[in-house]
FIVEX-557489 format. One record per residue: residue number from 1; residue in one letter; z, x, y of N, C-alpha, C, O in turn. Coordinates in steps of 0.02 Angstrom, whole numbers, padded with zeros to 5 digits. Each point is the difference from the previous one (the first is absolute). Layout:
// residues N
[NUM,'a',[Z,X,Y],[Z,X,Y],[Z,X,Y],[Z,X,Y]]
...
***
This chain:
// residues 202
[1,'x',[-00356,-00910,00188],[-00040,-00058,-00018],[-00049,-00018,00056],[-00055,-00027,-00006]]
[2,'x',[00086,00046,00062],[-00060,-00009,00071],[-00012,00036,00033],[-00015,-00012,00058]]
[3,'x',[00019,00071,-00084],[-00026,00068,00029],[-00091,-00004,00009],[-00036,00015,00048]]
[4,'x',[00018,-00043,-00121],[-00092,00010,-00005],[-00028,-00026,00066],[-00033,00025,00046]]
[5,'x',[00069,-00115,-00066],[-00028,-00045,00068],[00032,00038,00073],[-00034,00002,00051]]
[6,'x',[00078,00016,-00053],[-00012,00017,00067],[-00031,00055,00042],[-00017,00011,00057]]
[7,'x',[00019,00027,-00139],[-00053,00074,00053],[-00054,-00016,-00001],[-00043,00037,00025]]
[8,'x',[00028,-00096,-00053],[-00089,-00019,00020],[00000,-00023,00062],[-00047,00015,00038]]
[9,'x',[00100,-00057,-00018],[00014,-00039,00055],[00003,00042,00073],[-00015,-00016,00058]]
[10,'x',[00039,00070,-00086],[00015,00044,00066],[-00058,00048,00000],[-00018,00016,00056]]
[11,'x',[-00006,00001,-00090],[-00047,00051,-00023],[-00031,00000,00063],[00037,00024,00043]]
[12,'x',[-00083,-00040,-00027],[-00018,-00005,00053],[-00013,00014,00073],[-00041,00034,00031]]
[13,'x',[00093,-00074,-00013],[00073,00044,00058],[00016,00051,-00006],[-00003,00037,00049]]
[14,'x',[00025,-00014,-00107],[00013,00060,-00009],[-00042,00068,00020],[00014,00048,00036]]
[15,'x',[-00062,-00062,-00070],[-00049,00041,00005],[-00036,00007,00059],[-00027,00053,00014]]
[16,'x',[00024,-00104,00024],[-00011,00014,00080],[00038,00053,00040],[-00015,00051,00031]]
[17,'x',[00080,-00090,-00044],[00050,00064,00051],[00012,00064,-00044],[00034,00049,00015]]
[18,'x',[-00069,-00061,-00075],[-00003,00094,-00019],[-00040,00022,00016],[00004,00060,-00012]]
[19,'x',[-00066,-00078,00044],[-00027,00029,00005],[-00013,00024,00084],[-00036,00046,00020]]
[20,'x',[00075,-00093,00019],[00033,00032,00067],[00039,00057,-00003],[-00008,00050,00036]]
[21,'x',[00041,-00055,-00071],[00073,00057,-00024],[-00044,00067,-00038],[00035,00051,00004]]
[22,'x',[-00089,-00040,-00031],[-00013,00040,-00025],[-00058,00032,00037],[-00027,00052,-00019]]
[23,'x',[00005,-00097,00088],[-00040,00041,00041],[00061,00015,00056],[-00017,00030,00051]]
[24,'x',[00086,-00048,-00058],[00029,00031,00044],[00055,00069,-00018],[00052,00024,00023]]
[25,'x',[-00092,-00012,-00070],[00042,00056,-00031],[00046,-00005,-00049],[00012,00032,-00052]]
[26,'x',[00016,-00092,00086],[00056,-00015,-00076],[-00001,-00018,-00056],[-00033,-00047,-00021]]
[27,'x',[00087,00097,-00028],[00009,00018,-00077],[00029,-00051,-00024],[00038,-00031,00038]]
[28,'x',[-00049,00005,-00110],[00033,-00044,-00047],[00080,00024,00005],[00046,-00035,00022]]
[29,'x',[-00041,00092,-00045],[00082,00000,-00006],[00026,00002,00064],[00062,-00004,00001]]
[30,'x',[-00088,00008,00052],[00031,-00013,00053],[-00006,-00053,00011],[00020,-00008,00058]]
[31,'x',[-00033,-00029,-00076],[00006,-00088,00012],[00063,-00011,-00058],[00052,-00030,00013]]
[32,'x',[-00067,00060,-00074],[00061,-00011,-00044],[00054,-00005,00033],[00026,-00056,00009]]
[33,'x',[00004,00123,00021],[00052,00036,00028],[00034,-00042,00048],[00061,-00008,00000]]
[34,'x',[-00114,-00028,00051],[00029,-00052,00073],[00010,-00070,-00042],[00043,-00043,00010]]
[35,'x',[-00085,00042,-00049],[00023,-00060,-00079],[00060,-00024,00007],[00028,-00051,00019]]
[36,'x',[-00011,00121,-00049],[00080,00002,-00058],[00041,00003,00096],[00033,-00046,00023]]
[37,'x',[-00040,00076,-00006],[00038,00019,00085],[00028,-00081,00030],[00057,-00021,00010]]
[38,'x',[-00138,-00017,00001],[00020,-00061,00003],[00030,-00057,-00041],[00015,-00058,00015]]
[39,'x',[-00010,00097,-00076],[00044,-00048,-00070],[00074,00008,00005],[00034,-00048,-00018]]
[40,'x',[-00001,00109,00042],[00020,00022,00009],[00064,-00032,00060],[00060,-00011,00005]]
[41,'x',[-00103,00007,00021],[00031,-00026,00097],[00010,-00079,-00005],[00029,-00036,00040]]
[42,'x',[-00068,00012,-00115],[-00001,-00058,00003],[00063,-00034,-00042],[00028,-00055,00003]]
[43,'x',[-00019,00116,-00042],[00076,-00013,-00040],[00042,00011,00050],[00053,-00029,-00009]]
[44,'x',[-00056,00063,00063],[00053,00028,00034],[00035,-00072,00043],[00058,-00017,00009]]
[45,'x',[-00119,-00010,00008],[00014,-00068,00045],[00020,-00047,-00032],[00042,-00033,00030]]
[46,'x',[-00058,00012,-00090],[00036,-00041,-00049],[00056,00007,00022],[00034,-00039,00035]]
[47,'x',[-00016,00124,-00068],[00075,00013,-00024],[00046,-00015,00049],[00061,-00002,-00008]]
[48,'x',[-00098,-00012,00066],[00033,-00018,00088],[00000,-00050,00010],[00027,-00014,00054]]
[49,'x',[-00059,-00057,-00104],[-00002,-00064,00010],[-00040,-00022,00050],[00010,-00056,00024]]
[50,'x',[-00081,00112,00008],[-00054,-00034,00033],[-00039,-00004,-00052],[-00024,00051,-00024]]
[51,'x',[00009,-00118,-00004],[-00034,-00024,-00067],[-00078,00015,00039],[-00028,00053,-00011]]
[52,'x',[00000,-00098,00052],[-00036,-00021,00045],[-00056,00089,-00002],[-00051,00026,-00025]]
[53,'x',[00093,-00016,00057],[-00035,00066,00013],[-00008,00062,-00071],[-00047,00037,-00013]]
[54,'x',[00099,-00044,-00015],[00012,00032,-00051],[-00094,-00039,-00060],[-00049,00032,-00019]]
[55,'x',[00062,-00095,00012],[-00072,-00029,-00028],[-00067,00038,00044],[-00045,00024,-00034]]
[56,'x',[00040,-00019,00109],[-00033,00029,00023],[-00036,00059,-00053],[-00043,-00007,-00044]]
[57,'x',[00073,00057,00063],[00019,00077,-00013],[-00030,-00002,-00076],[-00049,00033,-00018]]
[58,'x',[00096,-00089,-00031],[-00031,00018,-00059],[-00067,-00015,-00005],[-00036,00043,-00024]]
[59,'x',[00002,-00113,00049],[-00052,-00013,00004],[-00068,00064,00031],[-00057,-00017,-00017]]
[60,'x',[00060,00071,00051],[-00009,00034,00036],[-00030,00028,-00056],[-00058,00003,-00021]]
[61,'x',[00140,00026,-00006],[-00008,00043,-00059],[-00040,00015,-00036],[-00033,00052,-00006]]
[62,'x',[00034,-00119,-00034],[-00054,-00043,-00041],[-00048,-00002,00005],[-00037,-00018,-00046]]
[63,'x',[00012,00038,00114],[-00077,-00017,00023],[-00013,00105,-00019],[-00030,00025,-00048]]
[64,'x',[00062,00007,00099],[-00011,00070,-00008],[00001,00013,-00086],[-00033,00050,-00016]]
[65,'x',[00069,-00090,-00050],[-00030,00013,-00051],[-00057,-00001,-00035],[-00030,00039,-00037]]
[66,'x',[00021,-00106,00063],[-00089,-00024,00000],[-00074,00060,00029],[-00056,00015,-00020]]
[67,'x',[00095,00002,00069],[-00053,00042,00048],[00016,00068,-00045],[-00045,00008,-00041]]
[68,'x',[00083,00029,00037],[00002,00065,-00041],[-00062,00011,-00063],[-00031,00052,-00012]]
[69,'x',[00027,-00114,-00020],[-00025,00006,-00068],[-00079,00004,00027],[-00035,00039,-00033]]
[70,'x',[00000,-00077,00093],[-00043,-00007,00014],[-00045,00054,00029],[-00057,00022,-00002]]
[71,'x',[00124,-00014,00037],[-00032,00079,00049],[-00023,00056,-00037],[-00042,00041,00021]]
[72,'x',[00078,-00039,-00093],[00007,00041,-00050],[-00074,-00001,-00013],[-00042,00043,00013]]
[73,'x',[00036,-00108,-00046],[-00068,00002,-00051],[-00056,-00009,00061],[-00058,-00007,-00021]]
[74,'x',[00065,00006,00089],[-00087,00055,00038],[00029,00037,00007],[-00023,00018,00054]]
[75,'x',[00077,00029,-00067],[-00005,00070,00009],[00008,00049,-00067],[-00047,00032,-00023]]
[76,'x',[00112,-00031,-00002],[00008,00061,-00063],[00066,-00017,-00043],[00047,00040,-00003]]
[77,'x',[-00047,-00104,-00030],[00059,00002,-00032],[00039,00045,-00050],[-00017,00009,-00059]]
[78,'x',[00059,00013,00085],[00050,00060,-00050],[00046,-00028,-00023],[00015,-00058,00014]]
[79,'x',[00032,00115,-00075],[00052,-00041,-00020],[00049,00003,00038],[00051,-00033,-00012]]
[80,'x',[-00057,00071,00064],[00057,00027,00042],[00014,-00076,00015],[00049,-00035,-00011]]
[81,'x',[-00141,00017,00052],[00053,-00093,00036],[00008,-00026,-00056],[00059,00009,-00017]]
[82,'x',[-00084,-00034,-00018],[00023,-00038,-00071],[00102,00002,-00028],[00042,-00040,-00019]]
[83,'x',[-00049,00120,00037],[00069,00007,-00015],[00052,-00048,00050],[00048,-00036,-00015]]
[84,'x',[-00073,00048,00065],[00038,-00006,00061],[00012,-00078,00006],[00052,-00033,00005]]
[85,'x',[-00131,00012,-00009],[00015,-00069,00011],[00048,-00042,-00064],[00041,-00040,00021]]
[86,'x',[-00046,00049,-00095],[00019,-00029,-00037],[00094,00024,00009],[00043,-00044,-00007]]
[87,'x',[-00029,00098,00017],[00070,00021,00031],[00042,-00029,00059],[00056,-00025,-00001]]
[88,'x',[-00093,00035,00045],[00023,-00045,00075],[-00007,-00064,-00010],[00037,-00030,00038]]
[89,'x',[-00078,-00017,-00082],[00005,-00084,00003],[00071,00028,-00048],[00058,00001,00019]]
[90,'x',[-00079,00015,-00066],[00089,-00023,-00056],[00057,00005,00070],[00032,-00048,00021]]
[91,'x',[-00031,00107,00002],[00068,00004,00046],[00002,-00043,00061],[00052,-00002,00033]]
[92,'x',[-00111,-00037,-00014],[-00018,-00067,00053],[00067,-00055,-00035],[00052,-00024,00021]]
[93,'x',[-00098,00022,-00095],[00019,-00078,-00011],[00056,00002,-00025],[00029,-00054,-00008]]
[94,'x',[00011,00126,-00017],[00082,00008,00020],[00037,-00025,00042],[00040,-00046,-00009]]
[95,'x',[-00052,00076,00061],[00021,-00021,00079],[-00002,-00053,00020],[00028,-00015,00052]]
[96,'x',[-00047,-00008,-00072],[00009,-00099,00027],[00066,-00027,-00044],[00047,-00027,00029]]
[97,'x',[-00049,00035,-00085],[00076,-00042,-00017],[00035,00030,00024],[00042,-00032,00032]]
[98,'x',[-00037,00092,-00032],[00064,00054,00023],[-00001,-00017,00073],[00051,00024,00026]]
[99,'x',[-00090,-00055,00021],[00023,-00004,00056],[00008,-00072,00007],[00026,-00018,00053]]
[100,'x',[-00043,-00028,-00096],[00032,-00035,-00010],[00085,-00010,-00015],[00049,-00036,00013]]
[101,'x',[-00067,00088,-00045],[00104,00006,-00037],[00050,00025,00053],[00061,-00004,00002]]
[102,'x',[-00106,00032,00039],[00024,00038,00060],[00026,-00064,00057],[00059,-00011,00013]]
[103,'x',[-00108,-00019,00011],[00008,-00059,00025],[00048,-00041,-00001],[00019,-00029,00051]]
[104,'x',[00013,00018,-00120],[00052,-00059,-00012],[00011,00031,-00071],[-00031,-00017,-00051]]
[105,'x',[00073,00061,00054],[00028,00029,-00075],[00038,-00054,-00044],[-00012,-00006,-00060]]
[106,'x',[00063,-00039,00099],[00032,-00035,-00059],[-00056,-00065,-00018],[00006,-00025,-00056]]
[107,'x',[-00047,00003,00092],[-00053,-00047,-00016],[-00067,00036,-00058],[-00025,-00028,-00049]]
[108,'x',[00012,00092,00073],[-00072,00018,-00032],[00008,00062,-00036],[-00051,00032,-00014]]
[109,'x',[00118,-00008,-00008],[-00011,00080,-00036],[-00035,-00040,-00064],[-00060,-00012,-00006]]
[110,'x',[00102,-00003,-00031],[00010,-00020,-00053],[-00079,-00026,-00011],[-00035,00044,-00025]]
[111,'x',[00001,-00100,00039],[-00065,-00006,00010],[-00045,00047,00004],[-00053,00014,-00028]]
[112,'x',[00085,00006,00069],[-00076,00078,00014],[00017,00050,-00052],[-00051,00034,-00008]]
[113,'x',[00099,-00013,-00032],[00020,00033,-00035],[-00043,-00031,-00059],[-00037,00043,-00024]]
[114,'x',[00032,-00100,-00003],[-00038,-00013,-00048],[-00087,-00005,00014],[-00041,-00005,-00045]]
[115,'x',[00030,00005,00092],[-00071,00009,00034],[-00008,00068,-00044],[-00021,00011,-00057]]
[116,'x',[00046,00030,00107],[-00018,00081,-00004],[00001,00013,-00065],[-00038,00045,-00019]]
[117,'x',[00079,-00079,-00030],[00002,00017,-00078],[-00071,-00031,-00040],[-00031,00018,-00050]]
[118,'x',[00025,-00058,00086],[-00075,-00029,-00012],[-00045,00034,00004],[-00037,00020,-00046]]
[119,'x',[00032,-00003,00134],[-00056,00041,00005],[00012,00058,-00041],[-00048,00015,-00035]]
[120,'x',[00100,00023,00029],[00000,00066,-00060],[-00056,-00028,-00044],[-00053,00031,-00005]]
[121,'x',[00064,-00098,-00031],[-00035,00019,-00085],[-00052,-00027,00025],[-00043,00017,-00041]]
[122,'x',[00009,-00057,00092],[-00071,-00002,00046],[-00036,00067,-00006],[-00055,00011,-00027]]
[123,'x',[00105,00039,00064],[-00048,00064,00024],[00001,00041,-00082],[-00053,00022,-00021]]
[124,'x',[00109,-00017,-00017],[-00002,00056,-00045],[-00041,-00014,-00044],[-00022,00047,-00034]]
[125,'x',[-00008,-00127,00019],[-00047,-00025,-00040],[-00057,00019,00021],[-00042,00028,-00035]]
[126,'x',[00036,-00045,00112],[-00079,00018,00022],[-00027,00065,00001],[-00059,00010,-00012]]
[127,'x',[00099,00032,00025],[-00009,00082,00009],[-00008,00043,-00081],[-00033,00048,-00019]]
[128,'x',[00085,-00097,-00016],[00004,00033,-00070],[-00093,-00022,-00036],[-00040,00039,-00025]]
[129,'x',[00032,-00105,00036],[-00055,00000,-00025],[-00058,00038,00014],[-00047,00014,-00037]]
[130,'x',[00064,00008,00128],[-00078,00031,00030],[00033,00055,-00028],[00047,-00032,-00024]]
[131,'x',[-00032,00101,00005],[00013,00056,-00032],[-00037,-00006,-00047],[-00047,00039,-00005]]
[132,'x',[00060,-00100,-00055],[-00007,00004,-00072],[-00094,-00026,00017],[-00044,00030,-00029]]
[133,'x',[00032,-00071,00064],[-00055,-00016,00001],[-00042,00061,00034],[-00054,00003,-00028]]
[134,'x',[00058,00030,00064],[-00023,00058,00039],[00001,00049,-00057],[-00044,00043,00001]]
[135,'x',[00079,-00043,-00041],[-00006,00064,-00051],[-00053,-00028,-00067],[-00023,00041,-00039]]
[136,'x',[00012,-00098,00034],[-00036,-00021,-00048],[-00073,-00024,00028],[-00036,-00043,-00025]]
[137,'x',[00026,00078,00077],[-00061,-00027,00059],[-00014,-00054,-00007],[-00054,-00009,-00028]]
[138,'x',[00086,-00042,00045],[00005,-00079,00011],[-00021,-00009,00077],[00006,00040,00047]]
[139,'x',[-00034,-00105,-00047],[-00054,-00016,00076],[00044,-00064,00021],[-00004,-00045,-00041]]
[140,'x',[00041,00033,00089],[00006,-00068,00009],[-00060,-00044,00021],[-00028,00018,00051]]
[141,'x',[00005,-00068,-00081],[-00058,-00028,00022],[00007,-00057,00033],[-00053,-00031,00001]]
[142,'x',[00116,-00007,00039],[00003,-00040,00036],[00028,00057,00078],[-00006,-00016,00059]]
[143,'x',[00029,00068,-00079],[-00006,00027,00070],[-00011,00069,00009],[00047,00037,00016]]
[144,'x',[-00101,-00016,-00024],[-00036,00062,-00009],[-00020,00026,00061],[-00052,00032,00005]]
[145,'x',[00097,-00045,00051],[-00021,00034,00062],[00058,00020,00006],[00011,00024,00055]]
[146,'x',[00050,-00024,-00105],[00080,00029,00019],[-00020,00089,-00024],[-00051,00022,-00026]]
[147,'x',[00107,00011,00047],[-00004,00053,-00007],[00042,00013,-00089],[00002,00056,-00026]]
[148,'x',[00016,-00093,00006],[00038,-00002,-00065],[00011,-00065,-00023],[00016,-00050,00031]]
[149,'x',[-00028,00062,-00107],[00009,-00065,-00035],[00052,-00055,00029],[00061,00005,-00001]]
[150,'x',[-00101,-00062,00027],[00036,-00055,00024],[00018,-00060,-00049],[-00049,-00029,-00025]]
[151,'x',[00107,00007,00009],[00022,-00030,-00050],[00024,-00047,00015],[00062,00001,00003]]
[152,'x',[-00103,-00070,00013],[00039,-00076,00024],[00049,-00032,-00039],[00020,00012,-00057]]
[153,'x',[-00004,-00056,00097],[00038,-00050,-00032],[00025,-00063,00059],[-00026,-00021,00052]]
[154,'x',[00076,00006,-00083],[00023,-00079,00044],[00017,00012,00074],[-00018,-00036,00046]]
[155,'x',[00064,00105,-00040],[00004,00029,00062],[-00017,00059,00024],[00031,00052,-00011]]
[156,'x',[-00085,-00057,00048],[-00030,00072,00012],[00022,00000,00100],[00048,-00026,00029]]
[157,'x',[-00107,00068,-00001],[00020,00009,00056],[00007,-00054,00045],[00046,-00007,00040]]
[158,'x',[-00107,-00042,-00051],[00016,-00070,00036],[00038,-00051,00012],[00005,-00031,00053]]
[159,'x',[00025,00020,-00110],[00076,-00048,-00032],[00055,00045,00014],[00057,-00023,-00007]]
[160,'x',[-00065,00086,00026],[00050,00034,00038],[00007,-00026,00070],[00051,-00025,00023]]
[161,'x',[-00106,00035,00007],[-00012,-00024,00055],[00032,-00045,00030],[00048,-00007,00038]]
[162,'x',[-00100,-00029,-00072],[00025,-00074,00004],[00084,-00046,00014],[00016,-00047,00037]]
[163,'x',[00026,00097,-00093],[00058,-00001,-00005],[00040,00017,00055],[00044,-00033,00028]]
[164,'x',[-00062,00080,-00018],[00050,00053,00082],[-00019,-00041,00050],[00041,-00017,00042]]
[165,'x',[-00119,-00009,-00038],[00001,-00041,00036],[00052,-00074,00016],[00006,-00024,00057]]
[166,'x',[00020,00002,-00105],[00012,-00058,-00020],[00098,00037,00027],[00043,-00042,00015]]
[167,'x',[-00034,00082,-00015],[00052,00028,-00024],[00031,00004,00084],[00060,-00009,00010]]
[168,'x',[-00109,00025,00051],[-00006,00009,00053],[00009,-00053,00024],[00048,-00011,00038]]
[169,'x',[-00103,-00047,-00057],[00006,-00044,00044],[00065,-00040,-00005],[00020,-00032,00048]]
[170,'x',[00017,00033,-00110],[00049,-00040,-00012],[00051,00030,-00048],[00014,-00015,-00058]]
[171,'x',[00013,00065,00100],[00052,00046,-00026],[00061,00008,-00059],[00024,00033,-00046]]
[172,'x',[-00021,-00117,00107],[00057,-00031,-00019],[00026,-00007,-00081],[00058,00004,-00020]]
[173,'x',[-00148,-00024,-00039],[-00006,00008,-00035],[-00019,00039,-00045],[-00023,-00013,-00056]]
[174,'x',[00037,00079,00089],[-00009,00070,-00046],[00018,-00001,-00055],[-00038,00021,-00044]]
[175,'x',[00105,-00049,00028],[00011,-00010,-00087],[-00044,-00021,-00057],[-00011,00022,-00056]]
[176,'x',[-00012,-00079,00095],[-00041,-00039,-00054],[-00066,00017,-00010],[-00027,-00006,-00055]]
[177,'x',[-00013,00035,00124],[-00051,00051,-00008],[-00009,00050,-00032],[-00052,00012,-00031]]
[178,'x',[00103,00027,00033],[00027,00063,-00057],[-00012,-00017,-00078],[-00038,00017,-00045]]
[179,'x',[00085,-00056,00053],[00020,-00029,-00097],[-00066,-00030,-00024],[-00028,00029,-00046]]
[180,'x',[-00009,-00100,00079],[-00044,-00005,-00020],[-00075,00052,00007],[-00041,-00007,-00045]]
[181,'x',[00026,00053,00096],[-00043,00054,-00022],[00018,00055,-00068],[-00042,00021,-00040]]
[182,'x',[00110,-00006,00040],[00025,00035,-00050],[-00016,-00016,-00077],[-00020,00035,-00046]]
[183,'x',[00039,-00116,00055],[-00042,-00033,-00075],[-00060,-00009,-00017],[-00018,-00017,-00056]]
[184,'x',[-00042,00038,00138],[-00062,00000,-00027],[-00008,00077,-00021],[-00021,00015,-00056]]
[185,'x',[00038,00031,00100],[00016,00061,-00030],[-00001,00027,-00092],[-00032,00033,-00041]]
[186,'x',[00078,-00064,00045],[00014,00000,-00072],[-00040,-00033,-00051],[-00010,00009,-00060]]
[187,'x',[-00006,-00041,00093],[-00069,-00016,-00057],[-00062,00027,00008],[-00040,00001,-00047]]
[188,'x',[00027,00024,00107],[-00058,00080,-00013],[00041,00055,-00022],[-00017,00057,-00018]]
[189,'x',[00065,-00077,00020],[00027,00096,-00082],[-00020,-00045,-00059],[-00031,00027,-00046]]
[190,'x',[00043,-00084,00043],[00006,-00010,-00064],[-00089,00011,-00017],[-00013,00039,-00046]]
[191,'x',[-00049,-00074,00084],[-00060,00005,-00040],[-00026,00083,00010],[-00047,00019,-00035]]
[192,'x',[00072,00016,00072],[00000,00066,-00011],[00005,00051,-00039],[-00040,00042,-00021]]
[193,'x',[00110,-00054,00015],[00017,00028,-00063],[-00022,-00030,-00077],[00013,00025,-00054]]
[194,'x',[-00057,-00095,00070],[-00030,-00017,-00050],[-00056,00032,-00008],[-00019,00024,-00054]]
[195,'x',[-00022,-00024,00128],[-00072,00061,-00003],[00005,00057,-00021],[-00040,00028,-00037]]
[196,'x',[00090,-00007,00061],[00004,00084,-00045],[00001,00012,-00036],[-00043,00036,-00025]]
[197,'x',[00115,-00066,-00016],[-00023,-00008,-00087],[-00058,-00019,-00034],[-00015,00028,-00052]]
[198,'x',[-00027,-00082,00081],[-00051,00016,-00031],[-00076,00030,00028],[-00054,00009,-00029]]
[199,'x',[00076,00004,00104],[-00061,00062,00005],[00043,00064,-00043],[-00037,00017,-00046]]
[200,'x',[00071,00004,00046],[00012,00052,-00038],[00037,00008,-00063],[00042,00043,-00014]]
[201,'x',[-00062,-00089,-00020],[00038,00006,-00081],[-00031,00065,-00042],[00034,00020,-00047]]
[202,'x',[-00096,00013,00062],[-00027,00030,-00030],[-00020,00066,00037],[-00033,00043,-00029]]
***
């Protein structure tokens, strides 16, 4: 839902330090790669109960996702990064409940366990649609600089964000962060799976 406004917001910025990064040699998927590396390190610190730093790291992350897509489009976007990047965020925004659950198992499995079931019908909705829309040469026209059909809703990458953020600063309440993102979750399957049916009844 605030994906549009904010890549206008960042746009910008962005495109400055890509274009440092791309007179310094460096590749989109190699920004992917230290991405997911630093997404990565950032679950790890969670899972260790340095929240603090662990928010760092993801924030980092976050930014190296931003910069990948940019670097891409002044240089040669392939599906290779396309692949990569839409693969490595799904397994990012795994890693945060699970190192959440890691953190304080009898406080947060159970919570993060219904996250991750969330995000399942999040990602299998979004991916299932870009296939079906990619085979029927469909254009997304609110974000036509993605490398594959991008398919909004209530929670996209920002309200993710947003969340882990929220999740960091005040741990304590991981449960209720969980459960209530999970129920917004669930209501982008639900108008999803309403779009599909009727982008594709025919």
């Amino acid at each position: 839902m605030l994906d549009r406004a904010a890549l206008a917001l960042l746009k910008p910025a962005l495109e400055r330090i890509a274009h440092g990064l791309v007179r310094a040699g460096i590749g989109a998927d190699g920004i992917t790669l230290f991405g997911f590396a630093l997404g990565l390190a950032a679950a790890a610190g969670i899972a260790l109960g340095h929240f603090m730093a662990g928010l760092a790291l993801l924030l980092a992350s976050r930014l190296m996702d931003g910069l990948d897509g940019a670097v891409a489009r002044l240089t040669q976007p392939t599906d290779r990064g396309a692949f990569l990047d839409i693969t490595l965020d799904f397994l990012f925004y795994a890693s945060i409940p699970l190192a959440f659950a890691l953190a304080d198992p009898a406080a947060n499995a159970l919570p993060a366990a219904v996250l991750l079931a969330a995000f399942m019908g999040t990602g299998s909705s979004f991916l299932a649609f870009a296939v079906l829309a990619e085979r029927r040469g469909l254009k997304s026209e609110d974000y036509p600089q993605k490398g594959l059909y991008y398919l909004g809703g209530l929670t996209e990458a920002s309200e993710t964000l947003i969340c882990f953020v929220l999740m960091c600063l005040w741990p304590q309440h991981f449960a209720g962060w969980a459960y209530g993102f999970a129920a917004l979750c669930a209501l982008t399957i639900a108008t999803r799976l309403l779009g599909g049916w009727r982008a594709f009844r025919v």
